[in-house]
N, C-alpha and C positions, 0 to 999 in steps of 0.2 A: 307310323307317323311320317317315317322319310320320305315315304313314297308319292308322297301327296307334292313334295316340292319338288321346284327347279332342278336344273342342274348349279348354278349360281348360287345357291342358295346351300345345298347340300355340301357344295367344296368348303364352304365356311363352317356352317354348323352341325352337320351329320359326324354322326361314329359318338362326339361327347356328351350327352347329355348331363351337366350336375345339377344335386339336390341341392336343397336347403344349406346354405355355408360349407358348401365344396368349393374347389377351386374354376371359376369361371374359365379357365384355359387348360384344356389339355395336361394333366402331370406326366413327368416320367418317372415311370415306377421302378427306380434303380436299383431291385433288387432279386436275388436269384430265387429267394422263397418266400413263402407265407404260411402262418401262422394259423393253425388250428386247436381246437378245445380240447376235445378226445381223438384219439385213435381209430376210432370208426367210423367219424367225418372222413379223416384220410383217405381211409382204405375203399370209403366209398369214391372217392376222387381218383384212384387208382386203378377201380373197375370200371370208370365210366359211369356210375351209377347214377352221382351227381356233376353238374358240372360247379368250375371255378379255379380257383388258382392254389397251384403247390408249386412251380417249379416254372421258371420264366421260359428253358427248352422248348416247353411244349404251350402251355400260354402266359400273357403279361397283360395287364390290363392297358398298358398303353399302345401296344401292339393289337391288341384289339379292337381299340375304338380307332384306330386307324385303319386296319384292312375293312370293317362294318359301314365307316365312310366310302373306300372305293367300293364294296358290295352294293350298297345304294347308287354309288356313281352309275354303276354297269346296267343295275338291275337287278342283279343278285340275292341268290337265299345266304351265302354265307363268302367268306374270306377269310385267304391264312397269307400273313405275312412272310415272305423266305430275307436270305443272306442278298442274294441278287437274283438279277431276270435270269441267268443260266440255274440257277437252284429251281427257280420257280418253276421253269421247263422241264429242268430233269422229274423232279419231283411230281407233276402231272401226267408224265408218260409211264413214271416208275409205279405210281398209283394204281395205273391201270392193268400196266403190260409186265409180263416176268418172262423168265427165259426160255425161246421157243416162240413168243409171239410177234407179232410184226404192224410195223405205223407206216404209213401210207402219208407224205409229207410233199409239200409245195417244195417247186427248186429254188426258188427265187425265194430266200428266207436269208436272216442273220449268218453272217458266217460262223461264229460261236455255236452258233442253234445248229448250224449244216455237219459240224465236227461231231457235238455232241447226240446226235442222230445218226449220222451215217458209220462214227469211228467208234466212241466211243461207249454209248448203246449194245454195240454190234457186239463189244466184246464181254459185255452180262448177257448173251445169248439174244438178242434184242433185232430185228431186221427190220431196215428200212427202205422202201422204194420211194423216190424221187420222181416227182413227174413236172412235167410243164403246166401249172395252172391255168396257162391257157386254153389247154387240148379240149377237145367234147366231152361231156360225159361218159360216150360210149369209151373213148378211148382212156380216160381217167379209171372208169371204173376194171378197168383191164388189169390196173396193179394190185386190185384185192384178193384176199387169201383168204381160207378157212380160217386163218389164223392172225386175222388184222382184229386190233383194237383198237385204233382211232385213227382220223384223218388231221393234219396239222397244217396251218398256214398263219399269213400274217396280213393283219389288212394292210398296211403298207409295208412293203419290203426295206430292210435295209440290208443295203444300199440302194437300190434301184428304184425305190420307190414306186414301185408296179401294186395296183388296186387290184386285191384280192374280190372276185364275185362269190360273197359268203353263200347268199341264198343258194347257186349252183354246187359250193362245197358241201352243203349242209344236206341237201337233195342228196347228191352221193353218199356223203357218210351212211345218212340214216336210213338210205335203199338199202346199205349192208349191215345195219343193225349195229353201227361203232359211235358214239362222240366223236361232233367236229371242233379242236380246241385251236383258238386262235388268241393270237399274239397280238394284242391290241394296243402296244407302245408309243408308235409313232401318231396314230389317230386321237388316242387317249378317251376316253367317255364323252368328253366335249364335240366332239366332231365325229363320234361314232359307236354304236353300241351293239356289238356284234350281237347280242343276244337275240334284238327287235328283229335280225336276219335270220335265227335259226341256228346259231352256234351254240354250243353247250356249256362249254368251261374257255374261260379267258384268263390268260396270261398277261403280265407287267414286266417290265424291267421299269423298275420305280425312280429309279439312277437318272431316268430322262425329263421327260416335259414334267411330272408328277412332282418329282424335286424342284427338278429346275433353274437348281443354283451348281450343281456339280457339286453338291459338298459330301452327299453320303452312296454309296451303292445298297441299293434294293431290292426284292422281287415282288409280287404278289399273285399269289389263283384264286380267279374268283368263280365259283359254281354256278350255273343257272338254276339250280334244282328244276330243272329242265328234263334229261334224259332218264329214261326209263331201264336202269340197270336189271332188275328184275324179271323185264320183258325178254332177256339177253339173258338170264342168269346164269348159262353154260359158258357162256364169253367171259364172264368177268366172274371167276371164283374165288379172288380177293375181298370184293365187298358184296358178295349174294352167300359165300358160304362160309361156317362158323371160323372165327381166329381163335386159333387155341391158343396164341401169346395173350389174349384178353379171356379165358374160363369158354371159351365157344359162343361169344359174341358174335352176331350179323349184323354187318353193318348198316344194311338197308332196313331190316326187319326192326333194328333200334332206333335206331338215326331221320329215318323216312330220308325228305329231302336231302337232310342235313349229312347224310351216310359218307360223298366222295372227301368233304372238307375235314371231316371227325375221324377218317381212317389215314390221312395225311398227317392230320394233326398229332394224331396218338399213333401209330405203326410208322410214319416215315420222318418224320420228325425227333419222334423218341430215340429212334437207331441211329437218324445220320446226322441230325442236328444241325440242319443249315440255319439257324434263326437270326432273323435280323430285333441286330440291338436295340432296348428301348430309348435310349439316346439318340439314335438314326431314323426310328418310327416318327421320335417327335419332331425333327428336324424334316420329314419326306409329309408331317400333318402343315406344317408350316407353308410347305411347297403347294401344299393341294388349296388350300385358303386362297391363292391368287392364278389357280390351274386356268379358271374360266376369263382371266383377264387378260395372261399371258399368250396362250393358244391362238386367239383369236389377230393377236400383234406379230406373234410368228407369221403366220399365213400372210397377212397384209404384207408385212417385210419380202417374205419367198415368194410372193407373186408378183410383185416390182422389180426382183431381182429378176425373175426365170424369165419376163418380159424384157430387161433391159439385156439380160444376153441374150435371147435368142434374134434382137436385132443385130450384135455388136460382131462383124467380119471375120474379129479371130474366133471366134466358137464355132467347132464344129459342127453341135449338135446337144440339144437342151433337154433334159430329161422330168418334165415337173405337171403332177395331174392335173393343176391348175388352167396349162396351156389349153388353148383350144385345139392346138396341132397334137395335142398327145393322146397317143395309143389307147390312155388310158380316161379321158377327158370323161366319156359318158357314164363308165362305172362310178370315175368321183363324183359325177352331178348324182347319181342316185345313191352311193350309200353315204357320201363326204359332202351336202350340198354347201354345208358353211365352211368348206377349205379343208386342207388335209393336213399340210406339216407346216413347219420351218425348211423341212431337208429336201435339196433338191442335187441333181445331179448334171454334171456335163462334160463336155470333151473339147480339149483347142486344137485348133488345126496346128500337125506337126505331133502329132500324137502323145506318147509315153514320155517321150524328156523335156518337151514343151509343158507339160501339165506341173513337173518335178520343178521346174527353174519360175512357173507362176507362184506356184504356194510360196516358194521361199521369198520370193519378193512381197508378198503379203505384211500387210504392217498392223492393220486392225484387227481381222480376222487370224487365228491362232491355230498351228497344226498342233492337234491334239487327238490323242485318240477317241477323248468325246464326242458327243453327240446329241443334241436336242435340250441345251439350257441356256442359257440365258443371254449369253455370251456367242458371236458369233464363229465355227471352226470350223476347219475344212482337213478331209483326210484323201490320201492316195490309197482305195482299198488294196490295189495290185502289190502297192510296194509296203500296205501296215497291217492291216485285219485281215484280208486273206492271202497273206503273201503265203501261207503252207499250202493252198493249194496250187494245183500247173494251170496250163495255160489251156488245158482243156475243161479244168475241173472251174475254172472261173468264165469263161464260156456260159459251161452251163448254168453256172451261179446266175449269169445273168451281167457280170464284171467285165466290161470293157477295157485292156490294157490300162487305156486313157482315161477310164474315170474318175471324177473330183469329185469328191462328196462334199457338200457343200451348207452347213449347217448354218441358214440366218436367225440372227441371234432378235433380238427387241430394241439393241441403238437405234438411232435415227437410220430409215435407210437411203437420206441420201448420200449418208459418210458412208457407209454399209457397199455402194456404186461404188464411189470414188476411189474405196481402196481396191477394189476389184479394177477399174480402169488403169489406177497408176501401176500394179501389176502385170496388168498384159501390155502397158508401154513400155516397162523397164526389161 
């Protein structure tokens, strides 16, 4: 039935459907179990047998009808809610990859995403190569291994805001037989649906445009039932060969489509138990209800902005796909045509301690280590989010000493100017 609607339409009413004298809005189900007749209901729930609900860890009903809505956002055959966008990442690579194998990852990605790839991956036997999403395929594909099982990137970078070309990633991955899983945060379903390119599994950090109010942190993986595990079945012996923690279940062979979401759910979930609350579910359904209204005021806001800096003398240099001067201008016209973010990025002349003395004079906008709600913030990535890495290791990030990251919120923007002006006059 979802599939038939809008995008507009599904941010509202998709994931709930109730019956006859149920509750027309969304419940939260605030409870850690439920209630069964006999004993062999149970046990069937605990083999997989049937599906439904014993134990909110592994599913909630309100946590359900919330990631079923973004699965419909995306496109998706299925969706699992996590604690946050770092759970929802790890949790997707951990799915796939065990120790001995290796991910093949964009440089210009989250700095959270960059640690938990490069550092901390590395040390459950996990390796990752780093490359320039921009290089050619020939050269991209040069970092593959007998022993890669996926490629990773983001359709907009944060910080940098650099436009990932999915279709090009997608080409690669699947010339090596891996899932291309992308981070679809700052774009959000509204303004792009990696899958229509070719991507397999998408990641959320729900904490951002999704919510939108900054009140809860979230994640979410959403599947395409897309990729052909089977076809690979010596790559992936997680979900092609039997789990003996489930009697010698396969997960493809049970599951079909549904096999990467149901072995996350029951094998990664069960052990590590990153789950987000159903209190925070209903509060991120909430978020989604005005996604499609929001988004669209972002953008208008951050392309008034990235225009009025890049006329204004003290900026050095303006980082926002929207420009027509930018790098990245033609890939946003084809996968982003109706706008990309709120977040844009740039530099003042006088570099690194010029940028530190504008934020503090800032009166509207708020240093915060948020990013992408409602409200407008601005961060120093050099001096907050990747201040662990050097000065070579943000280089590569793609982290300009001097960069502001600069998140326009939905006020009016021409208060949204004015506090920017009176900061670089003060």
């Amino acid at each position: 039935m979802e599939n038939k609607f809008k995008p507009e339409t599904l941010c509202v009413q998709a994931g709930w459907n109730p019956k006859k004298g149920e509750p027309r809005v969304l419940p939260i189900y605030q409870s850690t179990t439920f209630k069964y007749e006999t004993s062999e209901q149970m046990a069937r729930l605990f083999d997989l047998e049937d599906s439904g609900y014993f134990y909110t860890r592994l599913q909630n009903p309100t946590n359900d009808a919330v990631a079923s809505k973004i699965a419909a956002l995306e496109g998706g055959v299925a969706a699992m809610l996590t604690s946050s966008g770092q759970a929802a990442n790890f949790f997707t690579c951990f799915n796939i990859c065990e120790a001995g194998d290796h991910i093949v990852s964009a440089t210009s990605i989250y700095g959270g995403t960059y640690n938990l790839l490069g550092v901390t991956l590395k040390k459950m036997g996990i390796d990752c190569t780093f490359i320039d999403e921009d290089a050619s395929e020939e050269e991209i594909s040069k970092a593959f291994r007998p022993n890669t099982k996926l490629m990773f990137g983001e359709t907009l970078s944060n910080p940098g805001v650099k436009v990932l070309d999915i279709e090009k990633f997608a080409r690669i991955a699947h010339k090596h037989g891996v899932p291309l899983v992308v981070d679809n945060t700052f774009a959000t379903p509204i303004n792009c649906r990696p899958f229509e390119w070719g991507a397999d599994i998408v990641t959320h950090s729900t904490t951002k445009y999704m919510d939108g109010h900054a009140t809860n942190v979230g994640g979410c993986i959403v599947d395409s039932g897309n990729f052909d595990w089977e076809a690979h079945a010596d790559k992936f012996p997680g979900l092609c060969q039997p789990d003996e923690s489930y009697h010698g279940l396969t997960y493809t062979k049970a599951f079909g489509k549904m096999a990467f979401i149901t072995k996350a759910t029951s094998q990664l979930m069960r052990d590590l138990g990153a789950i987000q609350a159903p209190q925070n579910a209903f509060l991120l359904n909430l978020g989604l209800e005005t996604l499609h209204l929001r988004v669209p005021q972002h953008c208008k806001n951050a392309q008034a902005v990235a225009e009025w800096l890049e006329k204004c003398d003290k900026v050095a240099w303006v980082n926002y796909p929207g420009l027509k001067s930018n790098k990245y201008y033609d890939l946003a016209q084809k996968y982003l045509p109706n706008g990309s973010c709120g977040v844009l990025s740039f530099g003042l002349k006088g570099g690194r301690d010029v940028a530190i003395r504008f934020m503090d004079h800032l009166k509207l906008a708020a240093i915060v280590t948020h990013v992408a709600d409602a409200r407008t913030c601005v961060l120093h990535p050099a001096s907050h989010t990747h201040r662990q890495l050097s000065d070579e290791q943000l280089k590569e990030a793609g982290i300009a000493p001097d960069l502001i990251r600069f998140s326009v919120g939905i006020e009016n923007v021409d208060d949204i100017i004015a506090d920017i002006e009176q900061a670089l006059n003060a």
